[in-house]
C-alpha positions as CSV (number, residue, x, y, z in Angstrom):
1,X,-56.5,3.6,-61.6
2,X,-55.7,5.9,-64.5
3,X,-57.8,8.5,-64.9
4,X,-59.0,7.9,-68.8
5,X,-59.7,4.3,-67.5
6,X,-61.8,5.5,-64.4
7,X,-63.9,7.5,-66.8
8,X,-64.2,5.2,-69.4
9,X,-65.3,2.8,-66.4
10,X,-67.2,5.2,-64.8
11,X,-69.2,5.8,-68.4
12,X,-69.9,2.0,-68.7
13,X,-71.7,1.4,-65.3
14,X,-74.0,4.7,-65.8
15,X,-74.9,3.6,-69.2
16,X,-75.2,-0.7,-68.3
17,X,-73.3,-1.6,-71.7
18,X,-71.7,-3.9,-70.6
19,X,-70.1,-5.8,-67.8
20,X,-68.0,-3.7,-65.4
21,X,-63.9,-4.9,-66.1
22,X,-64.8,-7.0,-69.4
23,X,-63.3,-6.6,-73.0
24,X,-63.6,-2.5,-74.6
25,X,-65.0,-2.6,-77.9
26,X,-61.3,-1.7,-79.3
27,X,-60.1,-4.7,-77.3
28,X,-62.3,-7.3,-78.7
29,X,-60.7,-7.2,-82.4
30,X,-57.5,-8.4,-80.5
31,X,-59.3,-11.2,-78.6
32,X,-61.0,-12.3,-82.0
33,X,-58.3,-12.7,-84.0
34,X,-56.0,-14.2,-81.0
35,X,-55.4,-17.6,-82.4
36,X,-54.4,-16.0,-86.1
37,X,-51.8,-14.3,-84.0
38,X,-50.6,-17.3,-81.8
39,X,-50.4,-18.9,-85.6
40,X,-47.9,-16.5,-86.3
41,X,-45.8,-16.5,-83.3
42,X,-46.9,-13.6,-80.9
43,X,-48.6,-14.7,-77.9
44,X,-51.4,-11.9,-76.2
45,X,-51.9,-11.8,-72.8
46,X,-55.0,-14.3,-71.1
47,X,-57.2,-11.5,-70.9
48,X,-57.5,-11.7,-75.1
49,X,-58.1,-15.3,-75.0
50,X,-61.2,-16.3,-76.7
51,X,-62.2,-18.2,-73.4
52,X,-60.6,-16.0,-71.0
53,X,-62.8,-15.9,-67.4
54,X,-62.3,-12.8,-65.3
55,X,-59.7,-14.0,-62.5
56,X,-61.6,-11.5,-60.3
57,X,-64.4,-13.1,-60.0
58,X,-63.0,-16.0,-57.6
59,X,-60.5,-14.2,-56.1
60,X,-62.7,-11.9,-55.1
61,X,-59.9,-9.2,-55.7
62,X,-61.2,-5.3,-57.5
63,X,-60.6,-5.8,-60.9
64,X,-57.8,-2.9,-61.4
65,X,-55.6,-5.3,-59.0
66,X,-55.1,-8.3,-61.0
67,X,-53.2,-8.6,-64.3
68,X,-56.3,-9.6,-66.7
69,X,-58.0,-6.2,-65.5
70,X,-55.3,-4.2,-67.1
71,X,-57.4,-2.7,-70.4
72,X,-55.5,-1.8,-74.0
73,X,-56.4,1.7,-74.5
74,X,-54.5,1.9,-77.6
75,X,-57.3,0.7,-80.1
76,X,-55.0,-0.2,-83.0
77,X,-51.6,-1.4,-80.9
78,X,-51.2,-3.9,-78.3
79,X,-48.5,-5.7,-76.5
80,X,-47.5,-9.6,-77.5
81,X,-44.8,-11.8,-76.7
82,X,-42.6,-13.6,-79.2
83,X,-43.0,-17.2,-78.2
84,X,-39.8,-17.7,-80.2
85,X,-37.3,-16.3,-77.5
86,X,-40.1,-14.5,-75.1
87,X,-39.2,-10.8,-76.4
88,X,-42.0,-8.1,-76.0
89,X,-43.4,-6.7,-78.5
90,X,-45.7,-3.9,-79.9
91,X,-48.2,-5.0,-82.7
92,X,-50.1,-2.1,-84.8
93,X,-52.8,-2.7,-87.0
94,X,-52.1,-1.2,-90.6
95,X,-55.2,-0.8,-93.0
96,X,-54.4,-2.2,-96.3
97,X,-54.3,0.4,-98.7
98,X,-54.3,3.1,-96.0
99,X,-51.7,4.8,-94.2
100,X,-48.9,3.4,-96.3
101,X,-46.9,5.9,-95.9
102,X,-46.3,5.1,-92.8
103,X,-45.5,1.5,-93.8
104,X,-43.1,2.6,-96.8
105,X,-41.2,4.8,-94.6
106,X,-40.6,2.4,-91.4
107,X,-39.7,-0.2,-94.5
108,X,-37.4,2.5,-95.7
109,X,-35.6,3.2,-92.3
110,X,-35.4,-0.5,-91.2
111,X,-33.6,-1.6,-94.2
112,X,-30.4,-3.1,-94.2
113,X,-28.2,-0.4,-95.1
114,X,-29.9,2.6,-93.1
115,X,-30.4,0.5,-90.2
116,X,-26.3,0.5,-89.8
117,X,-26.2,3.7,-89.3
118,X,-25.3,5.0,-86.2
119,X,-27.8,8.0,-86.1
120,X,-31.0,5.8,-87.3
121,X,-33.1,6.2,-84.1
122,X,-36.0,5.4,-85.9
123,X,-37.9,2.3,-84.1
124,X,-37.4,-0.8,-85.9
125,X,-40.0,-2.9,-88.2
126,X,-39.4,-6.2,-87.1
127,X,-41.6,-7.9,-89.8
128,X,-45.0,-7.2,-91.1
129,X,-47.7,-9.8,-90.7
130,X,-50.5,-10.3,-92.8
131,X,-53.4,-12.7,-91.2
132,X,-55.0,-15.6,-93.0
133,X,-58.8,-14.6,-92.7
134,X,-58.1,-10.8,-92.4
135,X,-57.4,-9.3,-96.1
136,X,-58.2,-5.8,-94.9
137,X,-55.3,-5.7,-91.6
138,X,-51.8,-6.2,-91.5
139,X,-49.7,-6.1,-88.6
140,X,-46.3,-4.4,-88.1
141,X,-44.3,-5.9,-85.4
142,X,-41.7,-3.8,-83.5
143,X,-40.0,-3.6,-80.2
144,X,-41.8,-3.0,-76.9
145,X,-41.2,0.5,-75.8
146,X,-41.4,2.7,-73.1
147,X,-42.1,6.6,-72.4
148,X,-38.7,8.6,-73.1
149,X,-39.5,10.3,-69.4
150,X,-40.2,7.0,-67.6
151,X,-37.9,6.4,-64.7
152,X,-37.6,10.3,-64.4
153,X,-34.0,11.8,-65.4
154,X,-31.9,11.8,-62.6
155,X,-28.9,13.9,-63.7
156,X,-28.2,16.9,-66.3
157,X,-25.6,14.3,-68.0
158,X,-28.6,11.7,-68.7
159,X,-30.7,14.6,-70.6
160,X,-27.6,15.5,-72.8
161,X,-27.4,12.1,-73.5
162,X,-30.9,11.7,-74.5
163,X,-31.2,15.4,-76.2
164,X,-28.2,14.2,-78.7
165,X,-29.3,10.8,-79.5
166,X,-32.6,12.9,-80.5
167,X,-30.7,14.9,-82.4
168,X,-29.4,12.4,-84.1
169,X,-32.4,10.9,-84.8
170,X,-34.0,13.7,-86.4
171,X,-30.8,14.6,-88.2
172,X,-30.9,11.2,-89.8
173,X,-34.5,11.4,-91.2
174,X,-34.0,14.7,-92.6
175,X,-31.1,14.1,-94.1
176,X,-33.4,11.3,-96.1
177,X,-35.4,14.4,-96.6
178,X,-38.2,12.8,-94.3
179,X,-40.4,14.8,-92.0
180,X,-41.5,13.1,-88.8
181,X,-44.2,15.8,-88.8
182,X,-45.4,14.8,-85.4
183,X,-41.7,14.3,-83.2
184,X,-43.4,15.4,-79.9
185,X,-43.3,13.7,-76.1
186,X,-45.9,10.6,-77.2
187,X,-43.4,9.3,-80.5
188,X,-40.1,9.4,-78.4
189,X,-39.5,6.6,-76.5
190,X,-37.0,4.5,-74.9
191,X,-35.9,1.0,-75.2
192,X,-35.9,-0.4,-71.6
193,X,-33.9,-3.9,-72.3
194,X,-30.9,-2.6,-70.4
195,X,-32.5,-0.7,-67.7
196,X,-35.1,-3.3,-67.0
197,X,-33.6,-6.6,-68.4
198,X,-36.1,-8.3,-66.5
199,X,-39.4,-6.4,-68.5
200,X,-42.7,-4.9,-66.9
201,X,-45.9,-5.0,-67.3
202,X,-47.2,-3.4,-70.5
203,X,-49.9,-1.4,-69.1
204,X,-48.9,-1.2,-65.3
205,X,-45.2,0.1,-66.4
206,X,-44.1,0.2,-62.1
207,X,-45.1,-3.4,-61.9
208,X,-43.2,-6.4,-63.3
209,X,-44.2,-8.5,-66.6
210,X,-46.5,-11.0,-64.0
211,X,-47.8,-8.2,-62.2
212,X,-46.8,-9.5,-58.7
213,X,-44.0,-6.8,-57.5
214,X,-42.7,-3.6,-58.9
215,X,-40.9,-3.7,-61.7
216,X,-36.9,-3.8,-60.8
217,X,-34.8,-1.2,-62.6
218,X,-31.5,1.0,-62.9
219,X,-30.9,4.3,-64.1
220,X,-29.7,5.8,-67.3
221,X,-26.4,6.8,-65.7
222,X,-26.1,2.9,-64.8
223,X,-27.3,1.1,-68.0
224,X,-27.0,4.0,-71.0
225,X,-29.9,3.5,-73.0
226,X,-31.2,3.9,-76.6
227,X,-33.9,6.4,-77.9
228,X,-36.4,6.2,-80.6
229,X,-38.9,8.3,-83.0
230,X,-42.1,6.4,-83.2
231,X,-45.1,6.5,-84.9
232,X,-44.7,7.4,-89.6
233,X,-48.4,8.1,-89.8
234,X,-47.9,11.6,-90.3
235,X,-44.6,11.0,-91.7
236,X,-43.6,12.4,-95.3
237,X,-40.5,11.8,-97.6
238,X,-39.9,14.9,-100.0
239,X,-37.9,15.2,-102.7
240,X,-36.4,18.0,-100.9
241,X,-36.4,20.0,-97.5
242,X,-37.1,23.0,-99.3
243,X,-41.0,22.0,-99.4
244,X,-44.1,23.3,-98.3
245,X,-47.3,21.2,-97.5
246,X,-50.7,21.4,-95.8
247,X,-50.3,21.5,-92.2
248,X,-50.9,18.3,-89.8
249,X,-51.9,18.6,-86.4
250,X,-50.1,15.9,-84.4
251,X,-49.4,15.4,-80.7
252,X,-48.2,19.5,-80.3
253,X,-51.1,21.5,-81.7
254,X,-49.1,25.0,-80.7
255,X,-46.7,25.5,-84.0
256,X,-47.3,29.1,-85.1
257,X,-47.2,28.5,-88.7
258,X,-50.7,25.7,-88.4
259,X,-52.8,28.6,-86.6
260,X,-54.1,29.9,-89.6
261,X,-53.9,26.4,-91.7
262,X,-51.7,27.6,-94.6
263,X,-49.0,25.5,-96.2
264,X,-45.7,25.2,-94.5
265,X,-42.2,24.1,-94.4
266,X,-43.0,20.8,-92.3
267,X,-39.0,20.4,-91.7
268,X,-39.3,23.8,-89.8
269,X,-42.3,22.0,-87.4
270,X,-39.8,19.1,-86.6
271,X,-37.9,22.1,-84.8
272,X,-40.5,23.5,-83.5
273,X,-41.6,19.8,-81.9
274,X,-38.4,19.3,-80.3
275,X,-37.6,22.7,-78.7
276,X,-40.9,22.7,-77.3
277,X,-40.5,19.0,-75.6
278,X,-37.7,20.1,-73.9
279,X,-39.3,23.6,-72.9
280,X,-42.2,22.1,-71.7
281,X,-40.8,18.8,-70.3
282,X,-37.7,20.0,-69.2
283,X,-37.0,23.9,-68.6
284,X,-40.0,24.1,-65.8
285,X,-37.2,22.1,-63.8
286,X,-34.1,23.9,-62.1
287,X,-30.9,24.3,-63.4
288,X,-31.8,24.2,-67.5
289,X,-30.5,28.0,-68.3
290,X,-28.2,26.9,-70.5
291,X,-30.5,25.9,-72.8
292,X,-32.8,28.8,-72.8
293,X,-31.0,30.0,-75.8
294,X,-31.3,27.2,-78.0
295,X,-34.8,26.1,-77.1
296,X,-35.8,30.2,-78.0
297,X,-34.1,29.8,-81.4
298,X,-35.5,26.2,-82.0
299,X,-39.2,27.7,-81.3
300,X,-39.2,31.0,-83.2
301,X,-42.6,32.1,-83.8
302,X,-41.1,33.1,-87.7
303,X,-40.4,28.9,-88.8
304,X,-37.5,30.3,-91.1
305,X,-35.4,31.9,-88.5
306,X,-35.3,28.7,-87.0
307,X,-32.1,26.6,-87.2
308,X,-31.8,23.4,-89.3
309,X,-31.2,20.2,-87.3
310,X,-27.1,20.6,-88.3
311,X,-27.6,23.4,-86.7
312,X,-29.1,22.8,-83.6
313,X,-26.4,19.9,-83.1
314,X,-23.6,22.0,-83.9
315,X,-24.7,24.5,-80.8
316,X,-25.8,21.4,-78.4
317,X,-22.5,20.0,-79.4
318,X,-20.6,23.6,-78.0
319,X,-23.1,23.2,-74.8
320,X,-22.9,20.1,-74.3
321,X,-18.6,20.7,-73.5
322,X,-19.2,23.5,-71.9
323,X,-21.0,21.9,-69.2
324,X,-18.6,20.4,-66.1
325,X,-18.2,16.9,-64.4
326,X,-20.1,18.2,-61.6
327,X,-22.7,20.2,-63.6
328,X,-23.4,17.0,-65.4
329,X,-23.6,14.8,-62.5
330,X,-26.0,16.8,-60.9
331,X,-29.5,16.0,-59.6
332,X,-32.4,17.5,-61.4
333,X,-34.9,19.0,-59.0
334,X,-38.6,20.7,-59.5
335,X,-38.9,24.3,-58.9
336,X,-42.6,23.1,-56.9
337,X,-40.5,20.2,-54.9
338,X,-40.2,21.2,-51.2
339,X,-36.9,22.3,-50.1
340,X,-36.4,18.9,-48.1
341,X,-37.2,17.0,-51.2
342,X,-34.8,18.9,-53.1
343,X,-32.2,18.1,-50.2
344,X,-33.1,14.3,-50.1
345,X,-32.8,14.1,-54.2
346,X,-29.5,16.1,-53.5
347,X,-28.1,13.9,-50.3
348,X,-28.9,10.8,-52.8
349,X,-27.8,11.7,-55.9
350,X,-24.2,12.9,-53.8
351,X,-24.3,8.7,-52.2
352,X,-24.6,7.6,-56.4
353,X,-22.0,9.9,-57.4
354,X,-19.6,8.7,-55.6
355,X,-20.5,5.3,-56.6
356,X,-20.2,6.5,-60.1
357,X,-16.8,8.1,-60.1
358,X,-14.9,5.0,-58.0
359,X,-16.7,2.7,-60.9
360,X,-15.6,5.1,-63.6
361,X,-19.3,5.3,-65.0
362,X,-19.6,8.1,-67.4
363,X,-21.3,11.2,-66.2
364,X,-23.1,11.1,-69.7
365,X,-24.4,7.9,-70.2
366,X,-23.8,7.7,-73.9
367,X,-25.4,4.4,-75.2
């Protein structure tokens, strides 16, 4: 069991509000409005039925086990499933009149014309709902994600791959002269459709969509997959890059320039975000030297001797072909593993390898 669900639990047994396993507060504005949202298409799962009874309760089975025990922690986001064609999907609730911005700008990169191009890695607004008894809500619709870390990176060539298409990604909205302002390790994702074509369960991500085995996947080196910057609320479009505005404390609270809460250059923070994802998610593991030098320049403590995001591609792109075949191909391993892990991850990696090169698979899995 989690461990913010356990406590969360643990809170509602020592203070009797309510029945151990049952509907959160956040969940029950999902389970009111379920048949508004069947109207439009998107099916929730039972436990958000209005007359949903807890399956644990003749099975006899602990709650956690079953499917209708798995609890939305998100309060304003939920999975759904098109009923259309079966597709998951993400809904987020959007205040009207609130946090437009962050409505304008997914609008903005979902249109037509910028969604052709190649280095949009911005998620996708599917459509926008607007309920017929809630005036104050609308719902934006977009695909069903999953953590950009989650299967774990096998090989150095699967991390280039996912470091460019980043890249790219942030490229793209700056060059639109938008900020992310909060492109850290919670708003980067990855789209799982071709490394679990099958799905998964939305909030049990090992086990499969009806919760009865684990889920059955590949790796990036075997189905190349796509990456995506999540989450506009704290997104901005300027009328230049050359702007400064109040700081906003996102998902990374360590920028230098928000510690003493003065107004900044928030194209600098987007830097400063993505150096320090792959220094903290990524450099604590063996073998990521050659990026020491980047990641250093990326996180300057001074935000304007950091490089622009041309920048930073232009010196991943001279890394990236530096790197050999065999560097690429190569298992990434924990400093903390024990050596006999690290020689089991090394012994399998060598078995897929080979498989690789007789299939001609690319040893970075560009998507």
């Amino acid at each position: 069991m989690p461990g913010a669900v356990e406590a969360l639990w643990g809170h509602e047994e020592a203070t009797g509000e309510r029945e151990i396993g049952t509907l959160f507060e956040s969940e029950q504005w999902w389970r009111d409005h379920y048949h508004e949202i069947e109207s439009k298409g998107y099916k929730l799962r039972p436990r958000y039925r209005p007359d949903w009874q807890p399956s644990w309760k003749k099975s006899g089975k602990d709650f956690f086990l079953v499917e209708d025990g798995q609890v939305t922690l998100l309060p304003g986001a939920i999975d759904a499933t098109r009923r259309g064609d079966g597709k998951q999907v993400m809904l987020k609730r959007v205040p009207a009149g609130q946090e437009q911005q962050e409505l304008d700008i997914s609008r903005l990169v979902s249109s037509a014309e910028l969604s052709r191009e190649p280095q949009n890695h911005c998620v996708p607004l599917l459509e926008t709902l607007e309920l017929p008894n809630v005036p104050d809500q609308k719902l934006m619709v977009m695909p069903f994600l999953r953590p950009f870390n989650k299967p774990r990176f096998q090989t150095f060539g699967e991390f280039v791959a996912f470091f460019t298409q980043i890249c790219d990604g942030l490229q793209f909205m700056h060059e639109k002269n938008i900020a992310h302002r909060d492109c850290t390790a919670n708003n980067i994702m990855l789209d799982p459709s071709s490394i679990y074509p099958e799905g998964f369960h939305p909030i049990k991500i090992n086990r499969s969509r009806d919760f009865k085995r684990r889920a059955k996947g590949y790796t990036r080196t075997q189905r190349p997959t796509h990456y995506h910057l999540i989450d506009f609320g704290l997104s901005r479009q300027y009328s230049s890059r050359d702007v400064l505005d109040e700081p906003l404390r996102g998902g990374d609270k360590s920028a230098p320039e928000h510690r003493h809460g003065r107004p900044c250059n928030p194209f600098h923070t987007d830097i400063y975000y993505l150096g320090n994802l792959v220094r903290e998610h990524f450099m604590k593991y063996n073998g990521f030297e050659f990026m020491k030098e980047l990641v250093d320049a990326m996180t300057d403590e001074d935000p304007k001797k950091r490089p622009v995001i041309e920048e930073v591609i232009a010196r991943f792109s001279r890394i990236r072909n530096s790197l050999s075949g065999s560097k690429l191909r190569s298992p990434i391993t924990s400093r903390r593993n024990p050596s006999v892990v690290t020689a089991f991850r090394y012994a399998r990696q060598t078995v897929r390898t080979v498989e690789y090169i007789v299939c001609q698979t690319a040893a970075i899995p560009d998507a």
